[in-house]
FIDO-343028 format. One record per residue: residue number from 0; z, y, x negated of N, C-alpha, C in turn. Coordinates in steps of 0.2 Angstrom, whole numbers, plus 5000, padded with zeros to 4 digits. Each point is the difference from the previous one (the first is absolute). Layout:
% residues N
{NUM {Z Y X} {Z Y X} {Z Y X}}
...
This chain:
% residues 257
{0 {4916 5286 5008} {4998 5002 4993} {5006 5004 4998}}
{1 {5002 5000 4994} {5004 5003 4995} {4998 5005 4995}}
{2 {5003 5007 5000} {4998 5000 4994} {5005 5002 4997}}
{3 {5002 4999 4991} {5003 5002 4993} {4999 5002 4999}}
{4 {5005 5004 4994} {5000 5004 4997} {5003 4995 4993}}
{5 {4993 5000 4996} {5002 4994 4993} {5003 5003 4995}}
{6 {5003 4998 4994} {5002 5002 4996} {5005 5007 4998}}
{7 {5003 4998 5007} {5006 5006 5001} {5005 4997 5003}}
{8 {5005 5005 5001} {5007 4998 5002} {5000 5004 5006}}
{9 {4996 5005 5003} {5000 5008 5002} {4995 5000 5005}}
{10 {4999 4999 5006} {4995 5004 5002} {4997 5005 4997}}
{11 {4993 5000 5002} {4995 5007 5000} {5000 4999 4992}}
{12 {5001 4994 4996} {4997 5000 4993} {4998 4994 5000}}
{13 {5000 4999 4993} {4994 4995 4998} {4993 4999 5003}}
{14 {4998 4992 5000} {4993 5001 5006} {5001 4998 5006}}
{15 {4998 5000 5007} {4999 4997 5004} {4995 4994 5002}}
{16 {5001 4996 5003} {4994 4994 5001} {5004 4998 5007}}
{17 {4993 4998 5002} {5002 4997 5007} {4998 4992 5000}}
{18 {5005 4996 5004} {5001 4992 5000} {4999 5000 5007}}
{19 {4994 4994 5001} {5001 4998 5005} {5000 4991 4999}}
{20 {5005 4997 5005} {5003 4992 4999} {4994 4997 5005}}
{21 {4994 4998 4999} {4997 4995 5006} {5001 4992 4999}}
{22 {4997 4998 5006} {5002 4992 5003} {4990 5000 4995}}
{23 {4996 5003 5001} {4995 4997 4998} {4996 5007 4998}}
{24 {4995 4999 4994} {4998 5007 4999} {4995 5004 5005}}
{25 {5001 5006 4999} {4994 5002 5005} {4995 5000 4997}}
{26 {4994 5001 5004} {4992 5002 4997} {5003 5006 4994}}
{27 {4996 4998 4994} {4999 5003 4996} {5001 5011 5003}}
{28 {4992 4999 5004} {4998 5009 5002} {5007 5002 5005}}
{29 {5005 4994 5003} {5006 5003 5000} {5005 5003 4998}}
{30 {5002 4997 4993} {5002 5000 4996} {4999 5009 4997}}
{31 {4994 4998 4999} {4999 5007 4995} {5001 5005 5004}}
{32 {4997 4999 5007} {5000 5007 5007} {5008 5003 5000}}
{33 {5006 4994 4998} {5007 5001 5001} {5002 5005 4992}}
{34 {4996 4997 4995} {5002 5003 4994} {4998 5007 4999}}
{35 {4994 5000 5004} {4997 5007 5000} {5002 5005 5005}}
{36 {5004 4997 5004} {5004 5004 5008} {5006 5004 4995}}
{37 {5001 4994 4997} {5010 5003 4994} {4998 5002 4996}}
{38 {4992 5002 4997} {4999 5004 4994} {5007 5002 4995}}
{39 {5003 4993 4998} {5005 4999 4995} {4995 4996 4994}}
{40 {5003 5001 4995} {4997 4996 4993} {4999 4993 5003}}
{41 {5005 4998 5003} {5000 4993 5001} {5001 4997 5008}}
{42 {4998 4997 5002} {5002 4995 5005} {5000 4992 4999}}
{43 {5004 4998 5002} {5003 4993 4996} {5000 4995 5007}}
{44 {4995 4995 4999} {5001 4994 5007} {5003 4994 4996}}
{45 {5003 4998 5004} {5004 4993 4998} {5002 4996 5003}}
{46 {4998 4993 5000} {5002 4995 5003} {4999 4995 4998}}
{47 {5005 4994 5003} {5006 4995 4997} {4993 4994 5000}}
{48 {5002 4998 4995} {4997 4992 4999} {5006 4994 4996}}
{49 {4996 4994 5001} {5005 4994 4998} {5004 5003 4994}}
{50 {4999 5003 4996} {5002 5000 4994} {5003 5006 4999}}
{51 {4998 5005 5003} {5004 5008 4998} {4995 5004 5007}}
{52 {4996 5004 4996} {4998 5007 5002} {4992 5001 5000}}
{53 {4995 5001 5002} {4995 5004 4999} {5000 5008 5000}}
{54 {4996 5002 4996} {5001 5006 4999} {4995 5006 4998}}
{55 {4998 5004 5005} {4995 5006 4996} {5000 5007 5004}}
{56 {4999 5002 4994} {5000 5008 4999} {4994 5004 5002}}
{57 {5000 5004 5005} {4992 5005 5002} {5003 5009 4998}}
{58 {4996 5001 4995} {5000 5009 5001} {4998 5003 5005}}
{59 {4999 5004 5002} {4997 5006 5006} {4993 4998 5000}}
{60 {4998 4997 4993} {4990 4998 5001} {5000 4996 4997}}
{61 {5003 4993 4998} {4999 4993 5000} {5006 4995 4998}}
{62 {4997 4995 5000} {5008 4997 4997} {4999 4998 4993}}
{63 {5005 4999 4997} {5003 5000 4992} {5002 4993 4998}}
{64 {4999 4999 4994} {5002 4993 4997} {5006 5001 4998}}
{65 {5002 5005 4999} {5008 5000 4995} {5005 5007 5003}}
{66 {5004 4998 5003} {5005 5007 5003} {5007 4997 4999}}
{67 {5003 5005 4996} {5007 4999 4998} {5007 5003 5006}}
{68 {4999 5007 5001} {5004 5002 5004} {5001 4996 5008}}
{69 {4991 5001 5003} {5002 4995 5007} {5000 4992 4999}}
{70 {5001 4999 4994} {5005 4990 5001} {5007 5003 4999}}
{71 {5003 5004 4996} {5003 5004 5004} {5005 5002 5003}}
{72 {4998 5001 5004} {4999 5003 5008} {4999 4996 5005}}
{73 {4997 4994 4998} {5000 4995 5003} {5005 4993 5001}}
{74 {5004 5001 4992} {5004 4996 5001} {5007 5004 5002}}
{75 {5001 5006 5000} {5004 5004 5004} {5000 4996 5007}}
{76 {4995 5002 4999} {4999 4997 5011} {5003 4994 5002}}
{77 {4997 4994 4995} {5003 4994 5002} {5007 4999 4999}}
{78 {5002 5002 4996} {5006 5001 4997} {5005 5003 5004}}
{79 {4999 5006 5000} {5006 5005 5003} {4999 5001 5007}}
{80 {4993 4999 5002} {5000 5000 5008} {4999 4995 5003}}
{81 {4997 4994 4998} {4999 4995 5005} {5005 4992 4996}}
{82 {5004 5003 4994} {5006 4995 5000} {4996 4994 4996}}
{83 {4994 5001 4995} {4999 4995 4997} {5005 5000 4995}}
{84 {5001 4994 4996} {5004 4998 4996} {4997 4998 4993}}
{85 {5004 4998 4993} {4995 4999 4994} {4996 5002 4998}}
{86 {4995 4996 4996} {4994 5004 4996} {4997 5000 5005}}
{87 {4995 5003 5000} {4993 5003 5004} {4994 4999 4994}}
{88 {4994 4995 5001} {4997 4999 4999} {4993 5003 5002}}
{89 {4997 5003 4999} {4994 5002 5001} {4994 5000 4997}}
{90 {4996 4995 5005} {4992 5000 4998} {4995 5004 5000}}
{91 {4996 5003 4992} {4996 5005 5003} {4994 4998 4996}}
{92 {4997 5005 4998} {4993 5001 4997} {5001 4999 4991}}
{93 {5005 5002 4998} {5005 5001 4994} {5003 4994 4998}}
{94 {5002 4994 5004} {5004 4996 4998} {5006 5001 5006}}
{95 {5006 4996 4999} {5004 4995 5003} {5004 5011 4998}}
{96 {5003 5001 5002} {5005 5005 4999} {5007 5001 5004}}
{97 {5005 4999 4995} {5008 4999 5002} {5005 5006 5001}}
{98 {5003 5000 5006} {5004 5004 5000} {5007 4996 5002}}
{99 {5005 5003 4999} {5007 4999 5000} {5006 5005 5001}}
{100 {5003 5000 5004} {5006 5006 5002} {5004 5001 4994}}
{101 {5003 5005 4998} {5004 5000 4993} {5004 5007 5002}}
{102 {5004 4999 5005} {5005 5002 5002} {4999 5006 5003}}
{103 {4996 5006 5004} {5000 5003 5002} {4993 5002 4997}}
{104 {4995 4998 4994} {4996 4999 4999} {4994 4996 5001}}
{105 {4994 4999 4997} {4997 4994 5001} {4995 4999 4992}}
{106 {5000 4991 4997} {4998 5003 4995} {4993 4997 5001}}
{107 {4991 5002 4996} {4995 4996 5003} {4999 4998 4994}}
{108 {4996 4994 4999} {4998 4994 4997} {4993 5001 4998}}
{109 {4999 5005 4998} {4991 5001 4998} {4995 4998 4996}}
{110 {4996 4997 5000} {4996 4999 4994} {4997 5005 4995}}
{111 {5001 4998 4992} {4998 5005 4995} {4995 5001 5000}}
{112 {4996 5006 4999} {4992 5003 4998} {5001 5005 4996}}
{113 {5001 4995 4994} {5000 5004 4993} {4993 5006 4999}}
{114 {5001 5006 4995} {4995 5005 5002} {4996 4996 4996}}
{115 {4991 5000 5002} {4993 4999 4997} {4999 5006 4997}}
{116 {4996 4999 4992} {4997 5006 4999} {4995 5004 5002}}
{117 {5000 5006 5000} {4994 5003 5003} {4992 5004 4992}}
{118 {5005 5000 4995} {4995 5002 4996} {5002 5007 4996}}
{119 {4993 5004 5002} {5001 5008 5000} {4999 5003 5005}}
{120 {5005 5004 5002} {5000 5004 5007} {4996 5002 5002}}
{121 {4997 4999 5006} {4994 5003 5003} {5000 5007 5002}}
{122 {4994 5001 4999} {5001 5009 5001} {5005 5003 5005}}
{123 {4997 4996 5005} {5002 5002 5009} {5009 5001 4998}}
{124 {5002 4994 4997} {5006 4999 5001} {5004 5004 4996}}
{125 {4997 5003 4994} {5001 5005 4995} {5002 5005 5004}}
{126 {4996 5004 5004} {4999 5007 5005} {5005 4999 5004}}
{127 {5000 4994 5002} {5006 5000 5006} {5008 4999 4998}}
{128 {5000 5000 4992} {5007 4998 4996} {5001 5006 4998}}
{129 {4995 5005 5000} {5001 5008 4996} {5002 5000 4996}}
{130 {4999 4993 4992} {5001 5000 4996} {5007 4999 4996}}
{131 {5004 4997 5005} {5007 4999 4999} {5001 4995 4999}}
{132 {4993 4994 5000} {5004 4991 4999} {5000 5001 4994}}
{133 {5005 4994 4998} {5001 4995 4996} {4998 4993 4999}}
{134 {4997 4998 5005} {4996 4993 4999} {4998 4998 5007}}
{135 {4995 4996 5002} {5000 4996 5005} {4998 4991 5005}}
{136 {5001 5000 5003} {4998 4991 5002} {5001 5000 5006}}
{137 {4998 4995 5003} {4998 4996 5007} {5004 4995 5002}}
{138 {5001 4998 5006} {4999 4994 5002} {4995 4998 5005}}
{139 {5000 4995 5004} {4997 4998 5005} {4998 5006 5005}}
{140 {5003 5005 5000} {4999 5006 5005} {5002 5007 4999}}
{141 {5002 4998 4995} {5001 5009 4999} {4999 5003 4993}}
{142 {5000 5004 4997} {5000 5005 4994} {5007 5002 4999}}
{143 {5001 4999 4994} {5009 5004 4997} {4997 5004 4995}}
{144 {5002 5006 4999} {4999 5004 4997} {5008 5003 4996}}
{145 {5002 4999 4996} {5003 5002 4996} {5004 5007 4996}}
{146 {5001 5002 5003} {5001 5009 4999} {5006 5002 4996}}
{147 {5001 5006 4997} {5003 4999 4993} {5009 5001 5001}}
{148 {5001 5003 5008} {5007 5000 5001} {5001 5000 5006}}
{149 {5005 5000 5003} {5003 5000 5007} {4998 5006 5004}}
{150 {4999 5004 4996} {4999 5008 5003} {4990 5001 5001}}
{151 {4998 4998 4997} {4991 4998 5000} {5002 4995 5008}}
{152 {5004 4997 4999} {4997 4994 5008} {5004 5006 5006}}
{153 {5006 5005 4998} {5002 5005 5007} {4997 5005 5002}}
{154 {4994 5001 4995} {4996 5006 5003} {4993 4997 4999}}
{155 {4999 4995 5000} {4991 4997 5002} {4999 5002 5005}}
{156 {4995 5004 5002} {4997 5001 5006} {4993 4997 5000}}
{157 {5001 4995 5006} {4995 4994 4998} {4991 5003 5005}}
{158 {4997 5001 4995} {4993 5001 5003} {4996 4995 5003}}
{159 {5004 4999 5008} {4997 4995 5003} {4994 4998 5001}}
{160 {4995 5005 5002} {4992 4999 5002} {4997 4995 4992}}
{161 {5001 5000 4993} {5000 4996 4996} {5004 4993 4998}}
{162 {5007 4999 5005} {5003 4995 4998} {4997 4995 5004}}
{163 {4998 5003 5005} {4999 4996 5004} {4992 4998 4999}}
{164 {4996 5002 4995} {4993 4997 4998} {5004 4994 4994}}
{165 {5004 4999 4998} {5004 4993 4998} {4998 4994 5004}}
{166 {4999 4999 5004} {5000 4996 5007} {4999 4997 4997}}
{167 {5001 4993 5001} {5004 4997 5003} {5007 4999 4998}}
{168 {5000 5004 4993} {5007 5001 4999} {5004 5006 5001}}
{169 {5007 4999 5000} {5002 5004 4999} {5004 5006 4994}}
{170 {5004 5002 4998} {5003 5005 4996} {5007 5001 5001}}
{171 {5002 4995 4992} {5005 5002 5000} {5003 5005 4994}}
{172 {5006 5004 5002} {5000 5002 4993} {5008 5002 4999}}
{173 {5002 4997 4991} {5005 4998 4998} {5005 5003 4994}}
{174 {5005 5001 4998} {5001 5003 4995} {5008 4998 4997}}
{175 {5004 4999 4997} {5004 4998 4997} {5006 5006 5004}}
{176 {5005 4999 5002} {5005 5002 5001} {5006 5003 5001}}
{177 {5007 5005 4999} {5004 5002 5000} {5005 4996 5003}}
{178 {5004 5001 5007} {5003 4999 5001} {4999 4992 5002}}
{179 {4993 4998 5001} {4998 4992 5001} {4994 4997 4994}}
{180 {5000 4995 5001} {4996 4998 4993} {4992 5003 5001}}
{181 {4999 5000 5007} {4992 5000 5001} {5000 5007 5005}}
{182 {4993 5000 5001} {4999 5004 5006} {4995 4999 5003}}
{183 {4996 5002 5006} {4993 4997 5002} {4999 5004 5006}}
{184 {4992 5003 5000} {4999 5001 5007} {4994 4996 5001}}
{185 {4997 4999 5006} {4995 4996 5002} {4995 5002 5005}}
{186 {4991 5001 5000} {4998 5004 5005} {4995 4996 5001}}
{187 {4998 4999 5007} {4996 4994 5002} {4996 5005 5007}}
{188 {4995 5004 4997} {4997 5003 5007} {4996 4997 5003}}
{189 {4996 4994 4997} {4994 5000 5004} {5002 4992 5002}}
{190 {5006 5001 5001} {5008 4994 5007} {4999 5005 5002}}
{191 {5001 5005 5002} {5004 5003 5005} {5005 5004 4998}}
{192 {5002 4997 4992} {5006 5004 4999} {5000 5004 4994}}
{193 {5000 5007 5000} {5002 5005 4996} {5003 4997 4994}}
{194 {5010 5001 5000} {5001 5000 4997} {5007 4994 5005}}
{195 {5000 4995 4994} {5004 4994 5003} {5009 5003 4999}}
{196 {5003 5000 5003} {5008 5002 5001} {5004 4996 4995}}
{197 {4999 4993 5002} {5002 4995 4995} {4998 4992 5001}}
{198 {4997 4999 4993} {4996 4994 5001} {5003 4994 4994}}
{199 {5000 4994 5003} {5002 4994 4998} {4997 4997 4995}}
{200 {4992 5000 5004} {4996 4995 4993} {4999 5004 4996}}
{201 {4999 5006 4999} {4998 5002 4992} {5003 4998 4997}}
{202 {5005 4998 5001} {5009 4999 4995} {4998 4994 4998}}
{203 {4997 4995 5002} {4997 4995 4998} {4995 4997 4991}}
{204 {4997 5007 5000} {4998 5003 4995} {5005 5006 4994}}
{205 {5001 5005 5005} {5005 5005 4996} {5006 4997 4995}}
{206 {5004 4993 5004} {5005 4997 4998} {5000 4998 4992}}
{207 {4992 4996 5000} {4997 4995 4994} {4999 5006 4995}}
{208 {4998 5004 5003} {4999 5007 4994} {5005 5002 4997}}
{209 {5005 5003 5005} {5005 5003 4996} {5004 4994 4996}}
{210 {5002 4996 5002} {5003 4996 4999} {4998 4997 4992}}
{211 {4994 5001 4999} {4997 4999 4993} {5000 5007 4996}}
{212 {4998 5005 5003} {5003 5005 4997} {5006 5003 4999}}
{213 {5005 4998 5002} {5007 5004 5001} {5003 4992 4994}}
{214 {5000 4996 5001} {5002 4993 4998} {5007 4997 5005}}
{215 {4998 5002 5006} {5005 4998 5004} {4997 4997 5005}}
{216 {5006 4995 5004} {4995 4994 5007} {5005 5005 5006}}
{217 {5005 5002 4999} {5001 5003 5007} {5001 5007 5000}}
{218 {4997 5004 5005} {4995 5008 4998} {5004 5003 5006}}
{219 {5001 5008 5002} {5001 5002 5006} {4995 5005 4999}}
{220 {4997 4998 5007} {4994 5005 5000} {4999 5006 5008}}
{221 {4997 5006 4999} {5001 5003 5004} {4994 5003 5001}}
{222 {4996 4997 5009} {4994 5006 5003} {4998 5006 5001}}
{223 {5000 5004 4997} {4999 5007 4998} {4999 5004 5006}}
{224 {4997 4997 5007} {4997 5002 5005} {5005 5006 5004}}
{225 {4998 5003 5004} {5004 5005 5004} {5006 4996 5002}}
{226 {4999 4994 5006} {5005 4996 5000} {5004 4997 4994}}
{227 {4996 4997 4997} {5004 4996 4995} {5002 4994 5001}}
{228 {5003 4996 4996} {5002 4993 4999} {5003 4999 4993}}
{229 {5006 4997 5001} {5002 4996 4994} {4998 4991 5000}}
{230 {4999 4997 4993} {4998 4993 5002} {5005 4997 4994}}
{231 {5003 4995 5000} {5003 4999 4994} {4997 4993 5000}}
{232 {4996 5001 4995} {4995 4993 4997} {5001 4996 4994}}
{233 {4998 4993 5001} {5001 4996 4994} {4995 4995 4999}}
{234 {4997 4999 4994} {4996 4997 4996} {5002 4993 5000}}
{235 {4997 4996 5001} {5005 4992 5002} {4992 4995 4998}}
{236 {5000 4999 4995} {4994 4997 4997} {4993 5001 5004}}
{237 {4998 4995 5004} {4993 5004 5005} {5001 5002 5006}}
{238 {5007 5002 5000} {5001 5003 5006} {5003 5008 5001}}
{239 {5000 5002 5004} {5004 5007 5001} {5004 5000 5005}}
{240 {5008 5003 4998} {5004 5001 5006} {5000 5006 5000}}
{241 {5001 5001 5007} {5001 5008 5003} {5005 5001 5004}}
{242 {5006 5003 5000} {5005 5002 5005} {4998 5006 5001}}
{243 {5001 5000 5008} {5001 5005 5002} {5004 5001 5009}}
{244 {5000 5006 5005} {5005 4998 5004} {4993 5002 5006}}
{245 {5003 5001 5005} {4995 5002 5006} {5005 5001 5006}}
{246 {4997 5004 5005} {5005 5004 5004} {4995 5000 5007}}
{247 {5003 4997 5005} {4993 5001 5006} {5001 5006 5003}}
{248 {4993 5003 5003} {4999 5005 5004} {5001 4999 5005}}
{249 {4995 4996 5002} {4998 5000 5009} {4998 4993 5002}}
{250 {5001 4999 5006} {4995 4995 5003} {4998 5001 5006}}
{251 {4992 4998 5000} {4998 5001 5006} {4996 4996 5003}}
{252 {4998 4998 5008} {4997 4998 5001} {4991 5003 4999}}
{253 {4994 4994 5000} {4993 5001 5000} {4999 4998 5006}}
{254 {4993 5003 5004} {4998 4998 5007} {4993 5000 4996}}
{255 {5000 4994 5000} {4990 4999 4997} {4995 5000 5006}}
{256 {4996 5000 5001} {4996 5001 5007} {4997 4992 5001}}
């Protein structure tokens, strides 16, 4: 097992995810007993088929459709550690998703999930905004919430026992930028995870947004989170690319019983 450190150049920033490379998948309550022993946002299993890659992601209490940092951290792995070459195809739940080395970099291939309307704000999520948004929308799994500056997303103190009555979505929340176009933090408690350090898919969403808002296709955006992350993202018709670098930590062996 391996694990990264995504969307950095640095140790001890960005996020961590752990990869493990198998010949065949393990049982499912394997799998999670592994992701729930690394209590990281991510754990990442992978392995090879005729065509590319299979691929999926388990938080600390289940596995997940869509994880940007550990594909990742994954292709880290193949890559820099075990000497794979070219694009990296990976099959998941989400579609076919591409990655490619870009020189000390890597850029991923993601599908767009332009934001859905939500309407008028629901109360819950009013209390929880402390009255700071500016607008709101979904996707598939999460909540964006819209806040009026960059300085509203660096003192949010997120009322989790609440965020986490969202279930089965999560919370993201966004605001327009300074030194980067965007900014974003992400909180998914009732995963397992508090607050995400730096996360891939939202950007899937956030990208089509700003992007209509700002009137531009390539955006640099940055994770607000205590670690942080930079992503330098671009709007590419139904797709989204995502650059970013990744740095390993460790690897280690598993003794399963």
């Amino acid at each position: 097992m391996y694990q990264v450190d995504a969307f950095t150049t640095e140790l001890f920033s960005g996020n961590p995810a752990a990869v493990l490379v198998l010949d065949q998948w393990l049982p499912v309550e394997t799998m999670q007993a592994i992701a729930s022993e690394n209590n990281l946002a991510e754990t990442a299993f992978v392995k090879r088929q005729p065509n590319g890659w299979d691929l999926r992601w388990f938080t600390p209490v289940h596995e997940v459709d869509f994880c940007g940092h550990a594909t990742l951290a994954t292709a880290h792995v193949l890559a820099n550690e075990l000497g794979v070459e070219g694009e990296l195809v990976f099959t998941t739940k989400v579609g076919a998703l591409r990655v490619n080395r870009k020189n000390s970099a890597y850029q991923l291939d993601f599908p767009s999930f332009p934001p859905q309307p939500i309407g008028a704000m629901p109360p819950m999520l009013s209390e929880i905004a402390g009255g700071l948004h500016v607008s709101v929308f979904r996707n598939f799994e999460n909540i964006f919430v819209v806040l009026r500056d960059e300085q509203a997303v660096l003192e949010f103190i997120p009322d989790l026992p609440n965020i986490e009555k969202l279930d089965p979505f999560g919370l993201v929340i966004t605001a327009k930028g300074g030194e980067h176009d965007f900014v974003s933090r992400y909180f998914v408690p009732h995963a397992g995870i508090p607050e995400d350090p730096v996360t891939g898919s939202i950007h899937s969403t956030l990208v089509p947004y700003w992007a209509a808002q700002l009137g531009k296709t390539k955006l640099s955006a940055f994770q607000r989170s205590k670690r942080g992350g930079q992503l330098v993202c671009e709007l590419s018709g139904d797709r989204v690319l995502i650059t970013g670098s990744a740095v390993t930590f460790m690897k280690a062996k598993i003794y399963l019983p």
